[in-house]
BAFI-3210 file (N, C-alpha, C; in Angstrom, 3 decimals, decimal comma, padded with zeros to 6 digits):
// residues 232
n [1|2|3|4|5|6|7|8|9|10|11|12|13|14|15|16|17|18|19|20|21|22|23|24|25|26|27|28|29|30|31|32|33|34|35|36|37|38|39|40|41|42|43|44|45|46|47|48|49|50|51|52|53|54|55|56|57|58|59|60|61|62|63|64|65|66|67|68|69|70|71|72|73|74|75|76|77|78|79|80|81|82|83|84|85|86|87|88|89|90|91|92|93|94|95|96|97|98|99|100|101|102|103|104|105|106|107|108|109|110|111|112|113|114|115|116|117|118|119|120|121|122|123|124|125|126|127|128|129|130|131|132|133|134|135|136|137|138|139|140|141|142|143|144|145|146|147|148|149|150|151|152|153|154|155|156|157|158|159|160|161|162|163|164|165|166|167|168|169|170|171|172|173|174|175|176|177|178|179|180|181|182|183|184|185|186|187|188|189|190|191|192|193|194|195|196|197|198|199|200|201|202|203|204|205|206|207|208|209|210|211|212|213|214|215|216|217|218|219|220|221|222|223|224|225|226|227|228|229|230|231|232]
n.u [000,811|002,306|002,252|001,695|000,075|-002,976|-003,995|-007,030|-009,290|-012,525|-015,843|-018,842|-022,120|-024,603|-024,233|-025,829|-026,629|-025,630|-027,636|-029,021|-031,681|-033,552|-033,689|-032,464|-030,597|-031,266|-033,163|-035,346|-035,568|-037,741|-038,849|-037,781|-035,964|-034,110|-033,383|-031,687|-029,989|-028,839|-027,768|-025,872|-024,108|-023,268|-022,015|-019,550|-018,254|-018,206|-015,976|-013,966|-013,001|-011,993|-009,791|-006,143|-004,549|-001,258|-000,405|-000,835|000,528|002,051|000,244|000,209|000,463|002,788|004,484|002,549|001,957|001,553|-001,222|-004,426|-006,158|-004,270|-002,736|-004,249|-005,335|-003,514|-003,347|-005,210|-005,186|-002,867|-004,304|-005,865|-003,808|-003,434|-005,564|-005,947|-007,851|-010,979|-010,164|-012,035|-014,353|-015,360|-014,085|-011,938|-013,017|-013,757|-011,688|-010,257|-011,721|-011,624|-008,964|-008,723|-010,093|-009,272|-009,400|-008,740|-007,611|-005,285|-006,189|-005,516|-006,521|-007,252|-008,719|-011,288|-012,088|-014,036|-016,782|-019,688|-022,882|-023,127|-020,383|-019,909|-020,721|-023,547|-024,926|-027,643|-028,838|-026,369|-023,454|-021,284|-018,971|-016,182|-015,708|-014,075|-011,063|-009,162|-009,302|-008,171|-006,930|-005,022|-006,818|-008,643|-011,832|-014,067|-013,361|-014,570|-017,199|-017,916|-017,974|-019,803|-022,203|-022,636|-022,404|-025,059|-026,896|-026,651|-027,634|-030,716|-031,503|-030,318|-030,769|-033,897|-034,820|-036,895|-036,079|-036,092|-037,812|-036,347|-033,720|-031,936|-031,365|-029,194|-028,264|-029,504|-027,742|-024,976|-025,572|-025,917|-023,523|-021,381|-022,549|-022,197|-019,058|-017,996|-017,641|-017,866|-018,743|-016,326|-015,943|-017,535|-019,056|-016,778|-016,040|-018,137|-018,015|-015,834|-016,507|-018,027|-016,401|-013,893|-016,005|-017,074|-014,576|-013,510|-015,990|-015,650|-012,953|-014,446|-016,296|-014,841|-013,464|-015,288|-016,310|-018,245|-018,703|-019,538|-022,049|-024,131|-026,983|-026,504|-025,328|-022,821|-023,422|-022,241|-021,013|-023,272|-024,617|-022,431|-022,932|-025,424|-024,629|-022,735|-024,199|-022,897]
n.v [-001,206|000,868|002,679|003,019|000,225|-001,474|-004,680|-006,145|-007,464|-009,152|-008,054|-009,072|-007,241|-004,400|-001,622|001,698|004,338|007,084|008,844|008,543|008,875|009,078|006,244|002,456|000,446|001,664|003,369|001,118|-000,146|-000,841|002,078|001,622|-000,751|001,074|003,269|001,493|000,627|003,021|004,050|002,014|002,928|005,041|004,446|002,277|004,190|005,852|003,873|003,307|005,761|005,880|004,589|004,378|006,844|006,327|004,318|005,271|007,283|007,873|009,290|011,938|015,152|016,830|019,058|021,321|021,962|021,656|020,690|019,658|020,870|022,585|020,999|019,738|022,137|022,956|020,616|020,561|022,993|021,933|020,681|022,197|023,683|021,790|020,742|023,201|024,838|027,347|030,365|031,269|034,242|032,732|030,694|032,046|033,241|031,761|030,253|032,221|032,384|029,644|029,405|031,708|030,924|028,718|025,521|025,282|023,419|020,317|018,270|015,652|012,893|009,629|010,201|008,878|010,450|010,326|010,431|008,776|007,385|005,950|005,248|003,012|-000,655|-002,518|-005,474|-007,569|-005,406|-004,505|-002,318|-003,486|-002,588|-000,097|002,127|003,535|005,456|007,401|010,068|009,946|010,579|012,192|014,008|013,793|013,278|014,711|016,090|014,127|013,989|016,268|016,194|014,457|015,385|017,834|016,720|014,953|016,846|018,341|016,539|016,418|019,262|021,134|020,228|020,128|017,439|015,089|013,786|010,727|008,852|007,971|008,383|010,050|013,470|016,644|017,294|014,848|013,145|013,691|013,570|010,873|009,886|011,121|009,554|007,221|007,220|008,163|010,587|014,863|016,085|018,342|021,739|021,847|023,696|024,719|023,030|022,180|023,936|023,406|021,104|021,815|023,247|021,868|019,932|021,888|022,478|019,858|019,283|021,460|020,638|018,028|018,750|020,695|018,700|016,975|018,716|020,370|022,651|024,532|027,190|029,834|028,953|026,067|025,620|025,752|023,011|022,766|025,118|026,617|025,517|026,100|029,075|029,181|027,974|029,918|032,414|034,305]
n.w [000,000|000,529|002,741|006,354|008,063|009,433|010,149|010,730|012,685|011,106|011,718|012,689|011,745|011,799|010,336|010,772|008,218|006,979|006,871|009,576|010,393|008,864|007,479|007,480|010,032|012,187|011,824|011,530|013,547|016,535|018,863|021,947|021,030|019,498|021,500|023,374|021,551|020,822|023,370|023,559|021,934|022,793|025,037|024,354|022,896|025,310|026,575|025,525|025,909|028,113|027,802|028,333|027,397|026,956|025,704|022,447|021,946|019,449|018,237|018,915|018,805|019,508|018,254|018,046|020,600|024,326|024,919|024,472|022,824|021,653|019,955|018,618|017,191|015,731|014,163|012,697|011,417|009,703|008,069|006,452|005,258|003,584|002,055|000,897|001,821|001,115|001,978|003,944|005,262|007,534|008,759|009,743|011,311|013,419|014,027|015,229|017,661|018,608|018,782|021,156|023,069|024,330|026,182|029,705|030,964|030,086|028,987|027,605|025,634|024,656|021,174|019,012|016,829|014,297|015,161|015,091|015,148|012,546|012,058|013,729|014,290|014,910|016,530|017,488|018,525|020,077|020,422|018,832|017,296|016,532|013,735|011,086|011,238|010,414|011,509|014,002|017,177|019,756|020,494|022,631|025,183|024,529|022,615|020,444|021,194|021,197|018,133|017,686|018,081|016,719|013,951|014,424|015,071|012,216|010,600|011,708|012,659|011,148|008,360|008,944|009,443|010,917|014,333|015,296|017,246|020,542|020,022|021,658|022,209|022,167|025,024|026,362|024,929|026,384|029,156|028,875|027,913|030,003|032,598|031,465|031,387|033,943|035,007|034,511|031,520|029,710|029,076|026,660|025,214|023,442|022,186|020,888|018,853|018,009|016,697|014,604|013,249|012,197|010,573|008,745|007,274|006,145|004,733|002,798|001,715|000,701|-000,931|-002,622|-004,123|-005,445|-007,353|-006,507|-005,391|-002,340|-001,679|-002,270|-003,096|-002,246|000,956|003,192|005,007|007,332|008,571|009,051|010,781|012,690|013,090|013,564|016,740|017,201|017,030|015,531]
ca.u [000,000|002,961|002,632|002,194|-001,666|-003,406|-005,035|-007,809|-010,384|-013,958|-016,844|-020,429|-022,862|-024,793|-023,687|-026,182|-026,362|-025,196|-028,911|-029,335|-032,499|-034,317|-033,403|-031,163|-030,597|-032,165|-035,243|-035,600|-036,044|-038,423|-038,439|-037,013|-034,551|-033,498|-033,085|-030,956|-028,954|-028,128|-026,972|-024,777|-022,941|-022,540|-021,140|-018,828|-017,549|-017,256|-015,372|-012,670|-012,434|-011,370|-007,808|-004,977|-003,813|-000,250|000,122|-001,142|001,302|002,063|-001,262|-000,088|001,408|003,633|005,101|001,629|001,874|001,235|-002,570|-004,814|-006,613|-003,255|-002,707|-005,585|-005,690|-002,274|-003,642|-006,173|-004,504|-002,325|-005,290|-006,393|-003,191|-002,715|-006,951|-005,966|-009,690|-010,951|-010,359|-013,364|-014,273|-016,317|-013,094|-011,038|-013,507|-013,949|-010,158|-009,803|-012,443|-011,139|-007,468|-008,593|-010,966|-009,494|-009,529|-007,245|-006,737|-004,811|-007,355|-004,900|-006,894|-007,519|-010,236|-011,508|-011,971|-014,721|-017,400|-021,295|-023,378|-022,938|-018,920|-020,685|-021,543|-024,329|-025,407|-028,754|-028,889|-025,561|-022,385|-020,109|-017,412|-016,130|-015,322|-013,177|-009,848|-008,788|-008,827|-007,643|-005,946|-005,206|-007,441|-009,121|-012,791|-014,797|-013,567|-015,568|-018,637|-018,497|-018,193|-021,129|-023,214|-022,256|-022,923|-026,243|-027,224|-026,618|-028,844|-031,574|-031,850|-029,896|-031,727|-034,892|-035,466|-037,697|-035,614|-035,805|-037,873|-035,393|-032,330|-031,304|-030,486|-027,907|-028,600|-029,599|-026,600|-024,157|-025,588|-025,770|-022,261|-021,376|-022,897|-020,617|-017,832|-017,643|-017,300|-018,651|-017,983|-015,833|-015,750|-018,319|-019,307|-015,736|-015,606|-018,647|-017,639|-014,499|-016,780|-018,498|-015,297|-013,868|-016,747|-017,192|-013,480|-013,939|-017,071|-015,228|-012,612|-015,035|-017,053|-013,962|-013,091|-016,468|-016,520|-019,507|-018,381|-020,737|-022,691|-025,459|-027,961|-026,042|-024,028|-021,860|-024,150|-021,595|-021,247|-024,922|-024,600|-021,612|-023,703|-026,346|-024,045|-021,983|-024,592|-022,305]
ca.v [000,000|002,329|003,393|001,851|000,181|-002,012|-005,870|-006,240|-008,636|-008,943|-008,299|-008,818|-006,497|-003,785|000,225|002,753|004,794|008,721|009,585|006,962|009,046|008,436|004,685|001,569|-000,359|002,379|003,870|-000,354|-000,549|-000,192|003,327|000,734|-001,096|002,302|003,825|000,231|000,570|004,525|003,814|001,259|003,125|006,196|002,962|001,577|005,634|005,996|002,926|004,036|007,531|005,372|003,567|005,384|007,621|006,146|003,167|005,744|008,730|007,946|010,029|013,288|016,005|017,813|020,302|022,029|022,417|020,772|020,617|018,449|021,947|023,484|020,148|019,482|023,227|022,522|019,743|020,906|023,991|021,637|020,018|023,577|024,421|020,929|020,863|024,613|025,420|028,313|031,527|032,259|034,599|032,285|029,917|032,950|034,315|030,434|030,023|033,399|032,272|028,664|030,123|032,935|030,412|026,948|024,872|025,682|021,523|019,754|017,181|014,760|011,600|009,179|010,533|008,414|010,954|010,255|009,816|008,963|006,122|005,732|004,267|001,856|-001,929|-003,233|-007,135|-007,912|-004,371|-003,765|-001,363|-004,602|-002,477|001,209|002,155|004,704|005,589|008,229|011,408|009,221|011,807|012,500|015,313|013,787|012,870|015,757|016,230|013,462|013,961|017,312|015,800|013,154|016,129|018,267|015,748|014,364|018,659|018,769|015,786|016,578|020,373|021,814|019,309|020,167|016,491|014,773|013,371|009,566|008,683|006,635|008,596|011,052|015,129|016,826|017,073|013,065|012,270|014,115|012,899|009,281|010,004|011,284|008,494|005,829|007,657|008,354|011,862|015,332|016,341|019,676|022,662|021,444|025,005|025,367|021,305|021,529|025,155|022,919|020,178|022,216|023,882|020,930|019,468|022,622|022,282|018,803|019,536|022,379|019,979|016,844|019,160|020,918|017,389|016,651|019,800|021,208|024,004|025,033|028,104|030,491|028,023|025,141|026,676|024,228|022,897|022,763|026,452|027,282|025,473|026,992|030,488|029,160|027,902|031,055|033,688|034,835]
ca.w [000,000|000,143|003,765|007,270|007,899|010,549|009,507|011,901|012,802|010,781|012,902|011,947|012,173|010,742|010,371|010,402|007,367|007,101|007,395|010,489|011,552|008,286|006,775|007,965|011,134|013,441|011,973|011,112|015,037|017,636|019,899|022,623|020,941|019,007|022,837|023,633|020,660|021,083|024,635|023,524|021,244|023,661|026,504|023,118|022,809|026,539|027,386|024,569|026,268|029,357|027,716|028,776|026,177|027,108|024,513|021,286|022,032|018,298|017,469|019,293|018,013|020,139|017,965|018,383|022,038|025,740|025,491|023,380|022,013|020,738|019,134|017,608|016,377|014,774|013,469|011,697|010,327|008,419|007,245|006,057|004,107|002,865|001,591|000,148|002,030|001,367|003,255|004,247|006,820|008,899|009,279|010,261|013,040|014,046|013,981|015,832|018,640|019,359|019,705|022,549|024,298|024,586|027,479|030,636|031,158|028,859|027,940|026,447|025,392|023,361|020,550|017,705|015,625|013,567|016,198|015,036|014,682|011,121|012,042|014,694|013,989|015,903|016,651|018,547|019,509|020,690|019,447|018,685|017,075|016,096|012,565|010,215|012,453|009,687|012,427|015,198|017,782|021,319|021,208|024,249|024,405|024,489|020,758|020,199|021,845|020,197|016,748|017,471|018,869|015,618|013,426|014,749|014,489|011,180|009,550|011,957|012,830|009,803|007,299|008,950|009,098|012,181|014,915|015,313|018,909|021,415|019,866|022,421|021,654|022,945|026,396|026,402|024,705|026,647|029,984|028,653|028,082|031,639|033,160|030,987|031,109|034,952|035,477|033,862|030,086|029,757|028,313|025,540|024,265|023,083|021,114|019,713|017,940|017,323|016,057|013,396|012,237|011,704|009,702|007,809|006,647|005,671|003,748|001,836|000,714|-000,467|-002,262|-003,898|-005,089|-006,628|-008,260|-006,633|-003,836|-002,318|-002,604|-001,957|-003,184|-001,521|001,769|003,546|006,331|008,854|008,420|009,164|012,183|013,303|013,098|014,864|017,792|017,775|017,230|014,244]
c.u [000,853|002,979|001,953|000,225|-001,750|-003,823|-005,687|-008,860|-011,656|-014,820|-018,315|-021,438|-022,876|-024,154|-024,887|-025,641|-025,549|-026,625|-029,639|-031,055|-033,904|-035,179|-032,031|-031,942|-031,587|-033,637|-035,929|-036,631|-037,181|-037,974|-037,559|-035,941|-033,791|-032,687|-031,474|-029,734|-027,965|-027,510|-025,853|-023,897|-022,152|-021,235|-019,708|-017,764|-016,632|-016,073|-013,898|-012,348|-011,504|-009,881|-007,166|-004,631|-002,262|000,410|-000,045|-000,510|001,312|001,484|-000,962|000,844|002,084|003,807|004,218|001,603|001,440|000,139|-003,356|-005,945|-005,852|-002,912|-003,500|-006,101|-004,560|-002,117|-004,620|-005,977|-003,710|-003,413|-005,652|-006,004|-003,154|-003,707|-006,610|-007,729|-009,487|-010,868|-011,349|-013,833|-014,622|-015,250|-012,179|-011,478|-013,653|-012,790|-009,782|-010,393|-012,024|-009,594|-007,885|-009,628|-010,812|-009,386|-008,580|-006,630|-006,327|-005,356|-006,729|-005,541|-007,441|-008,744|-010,200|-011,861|-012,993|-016,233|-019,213|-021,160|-023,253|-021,522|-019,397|-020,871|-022,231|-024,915|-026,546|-029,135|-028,206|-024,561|-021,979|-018,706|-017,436|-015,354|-014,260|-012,308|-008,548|-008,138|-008,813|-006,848|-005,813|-006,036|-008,396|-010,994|-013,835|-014,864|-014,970|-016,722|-018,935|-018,836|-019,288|-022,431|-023,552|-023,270|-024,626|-027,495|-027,448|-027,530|-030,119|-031,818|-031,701|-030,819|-032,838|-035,903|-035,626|-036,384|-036,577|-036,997|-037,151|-034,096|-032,403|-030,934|-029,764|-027,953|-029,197|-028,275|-025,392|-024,576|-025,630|-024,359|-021,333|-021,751|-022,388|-019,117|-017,337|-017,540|-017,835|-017,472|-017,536|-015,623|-016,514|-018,233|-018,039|-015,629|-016,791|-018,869|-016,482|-014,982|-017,302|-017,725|-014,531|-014,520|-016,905|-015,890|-013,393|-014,924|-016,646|-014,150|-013,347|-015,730|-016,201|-013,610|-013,915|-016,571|-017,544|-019,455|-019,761|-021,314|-023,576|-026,671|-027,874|-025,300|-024,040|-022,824|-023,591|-021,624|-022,792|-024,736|-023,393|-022,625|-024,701|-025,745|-023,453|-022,878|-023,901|-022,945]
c.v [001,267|003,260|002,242|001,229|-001,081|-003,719|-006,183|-006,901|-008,168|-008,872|-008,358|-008,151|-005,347|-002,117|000,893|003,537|006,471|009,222|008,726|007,488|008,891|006,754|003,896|001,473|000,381|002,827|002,321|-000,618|-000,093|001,294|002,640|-000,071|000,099|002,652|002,775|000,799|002,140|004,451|002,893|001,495|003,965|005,125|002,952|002,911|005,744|005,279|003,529|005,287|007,170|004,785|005,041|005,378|006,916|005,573|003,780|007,046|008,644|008,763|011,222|014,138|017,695|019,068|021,234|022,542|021,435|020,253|019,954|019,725|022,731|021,951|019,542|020,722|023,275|021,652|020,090|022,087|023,646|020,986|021,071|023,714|023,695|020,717|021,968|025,079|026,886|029,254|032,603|033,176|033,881|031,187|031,108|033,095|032,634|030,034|031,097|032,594|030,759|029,074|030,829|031,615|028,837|026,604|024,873|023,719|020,974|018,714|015,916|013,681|010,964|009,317|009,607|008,998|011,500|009,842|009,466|007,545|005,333|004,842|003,374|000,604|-002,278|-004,591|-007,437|-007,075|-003,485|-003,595|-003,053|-003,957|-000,473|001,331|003,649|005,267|006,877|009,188|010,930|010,235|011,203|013,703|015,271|013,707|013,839|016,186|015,264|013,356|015,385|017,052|015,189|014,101|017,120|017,462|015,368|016,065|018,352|017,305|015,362|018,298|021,260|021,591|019,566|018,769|016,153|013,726|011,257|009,431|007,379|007,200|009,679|012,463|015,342|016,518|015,682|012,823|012,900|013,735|011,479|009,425|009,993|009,923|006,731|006,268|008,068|009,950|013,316|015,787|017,993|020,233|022,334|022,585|024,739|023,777|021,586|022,730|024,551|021,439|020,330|023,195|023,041|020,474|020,496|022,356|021,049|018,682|020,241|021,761|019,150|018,223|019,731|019,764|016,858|017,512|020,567|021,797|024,550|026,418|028,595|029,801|026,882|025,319|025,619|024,141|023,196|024,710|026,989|026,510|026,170|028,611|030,168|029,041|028,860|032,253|034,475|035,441]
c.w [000,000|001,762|004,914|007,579|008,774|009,668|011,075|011,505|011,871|011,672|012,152|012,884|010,999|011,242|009,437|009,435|007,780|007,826|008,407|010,816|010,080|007,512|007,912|009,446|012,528|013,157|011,480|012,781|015,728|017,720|020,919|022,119|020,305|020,527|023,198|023,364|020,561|022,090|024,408|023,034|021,723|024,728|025,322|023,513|024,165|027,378|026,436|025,215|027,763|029,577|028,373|027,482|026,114|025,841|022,932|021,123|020,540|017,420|018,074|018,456|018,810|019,951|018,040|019,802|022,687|025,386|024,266|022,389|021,138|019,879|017,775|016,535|015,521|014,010|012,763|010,754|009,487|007,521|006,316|005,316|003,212|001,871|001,085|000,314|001,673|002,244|003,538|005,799|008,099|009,605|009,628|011,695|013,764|014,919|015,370|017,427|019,518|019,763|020,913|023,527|024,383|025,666|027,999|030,714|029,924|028,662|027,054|026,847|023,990|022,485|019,292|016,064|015,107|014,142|015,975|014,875|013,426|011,265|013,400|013,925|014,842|015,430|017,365|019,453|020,086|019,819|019,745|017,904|016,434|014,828|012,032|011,669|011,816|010,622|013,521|015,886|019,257|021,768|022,348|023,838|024,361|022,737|020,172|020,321|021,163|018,666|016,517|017,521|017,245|014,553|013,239|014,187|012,900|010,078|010,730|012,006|011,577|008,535|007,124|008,963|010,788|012,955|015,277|017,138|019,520|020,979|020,495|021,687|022,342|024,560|026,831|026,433|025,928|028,362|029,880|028,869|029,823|032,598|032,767|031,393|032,899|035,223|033,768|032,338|030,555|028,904|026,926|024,432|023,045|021,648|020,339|018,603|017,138|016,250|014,643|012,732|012,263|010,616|008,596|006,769|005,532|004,627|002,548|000,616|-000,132|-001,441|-003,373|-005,304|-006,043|-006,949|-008,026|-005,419|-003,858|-002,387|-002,311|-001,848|-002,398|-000,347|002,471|005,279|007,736|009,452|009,330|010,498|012,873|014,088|014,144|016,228|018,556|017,532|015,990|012,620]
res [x|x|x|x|x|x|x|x|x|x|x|x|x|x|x|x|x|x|x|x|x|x|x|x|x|x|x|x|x|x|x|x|x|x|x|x|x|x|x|x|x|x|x|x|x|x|x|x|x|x|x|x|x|x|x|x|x|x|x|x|x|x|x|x|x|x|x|x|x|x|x|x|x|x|x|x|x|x|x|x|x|x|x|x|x|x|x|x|x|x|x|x|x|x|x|x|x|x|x|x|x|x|x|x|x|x|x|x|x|x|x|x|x|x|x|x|x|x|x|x|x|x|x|x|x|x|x|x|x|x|x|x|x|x|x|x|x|x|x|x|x|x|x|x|x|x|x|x|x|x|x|x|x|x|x|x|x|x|x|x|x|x|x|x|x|x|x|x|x|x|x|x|x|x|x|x|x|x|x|x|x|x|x|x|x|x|x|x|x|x|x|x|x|x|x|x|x|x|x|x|x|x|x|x|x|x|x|x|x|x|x|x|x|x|x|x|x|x|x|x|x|x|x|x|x|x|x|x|x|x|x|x]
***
């Protein structure tokens, strides 16, 4: 393959789609096993937020700084130059606002990255495994829970499409969370501003690549939630 890569076990089971809250394994389910199966994936998430970062130092990135917010913002600004995103104002004042207000604790842990139901497999109900390991970090798990929170926003609220009953909103998910994970989530505000500038970025490249940037008519969803979050 040309560079360094994992061989890992098969697992069976199914993975929620992108749009989990219209089609696939969840809107398939009950309200009760839906509920089940959402809790299991938050448990799946939280038990991963529990390794010790120790054994995956491999995934940090120092030269950014001590803290898993200057890392992760150094990490994503090469993503920025290396994507040639645009420079748009709303990633400037985004950019501007997570620099002056990141988190005083250094937060270093292990984050998966890529955090929704959609990279889940479930078996008889339950998460049986976690998927795509692409933006694997130490940015600690709050990244994550901001990304899932993000995420979940943007193909229900943004979309305008009906929420799922038995799948948790923010304030569900983020105490489900808490309550797997042992202790309270931090500094949220600040991840899940970092979750939808992130995703906006991300969005700006795929669409560059398919040729269809987006656009007055089309404006990059993540974006529009951003605004809503920040008042912007």
């Amino acid at each position: 393959l040309g560079a360094p890569f994992f061989i890992m076990e098969a697992l069976e089971g199914r993975a929620p789609p992108d749009e989990y809250h219209s089609h696939g394994v969840l809107a398939e389910a009950t309200p009760a096993q839906r509920e089940r199966m959402w809790l299991s994936g938050i448990e799946a998430m939280a038990q991963l937020h529990r390794l010790s970062p120790e054994p995956f130092a491999f995934l940090g990135a120092p030269q950014y700084g001590d803290s898993a917010a200057a890392q992760e913002l150094g990490r994503w600004d090469s993503f920025r130059r290396w994507g040639r995103i645009p420079a748009l104002p709303a990633f400037s004042r985004a950019r501007t606002w997570l620099e002056a207000h990141q988190p005083r604790a250094p937060g270093v842990g292990l984050a998966w990255g890529d955090a929704r139901p959609g990279n889940q497999l479930f078996l008889d109900g339950r998460c049986v495994g976690l998927l795509d390991w692409e933006t694997a970090s130490l940015g600690g798990a709050e990244s994550d829970l901001g990304w899932w929170l993000c995420y979940d926003a943007l193909i229900t609220e943004v979309a305008g499409a009906p929420r799922l009953e038995g799948l948790g909103g923010r304030d569900e998910t983020i105490a489900a969370w808490e309550n797997f994970a042992g202790r309270k989530a931090e500094a949220m505000e600040w991840h899940e501003v970092f979750g939808a500038y992130r995703f906006a970025l991300v969005y700006e490249r795929a669409t560059a690549l398919s040729g269809a940037a987006a656009d007055a008519e089309r404006p990059n969803p993540a974006l529009v939630w951003l605004g809503r979050l920040t008042g912007w």
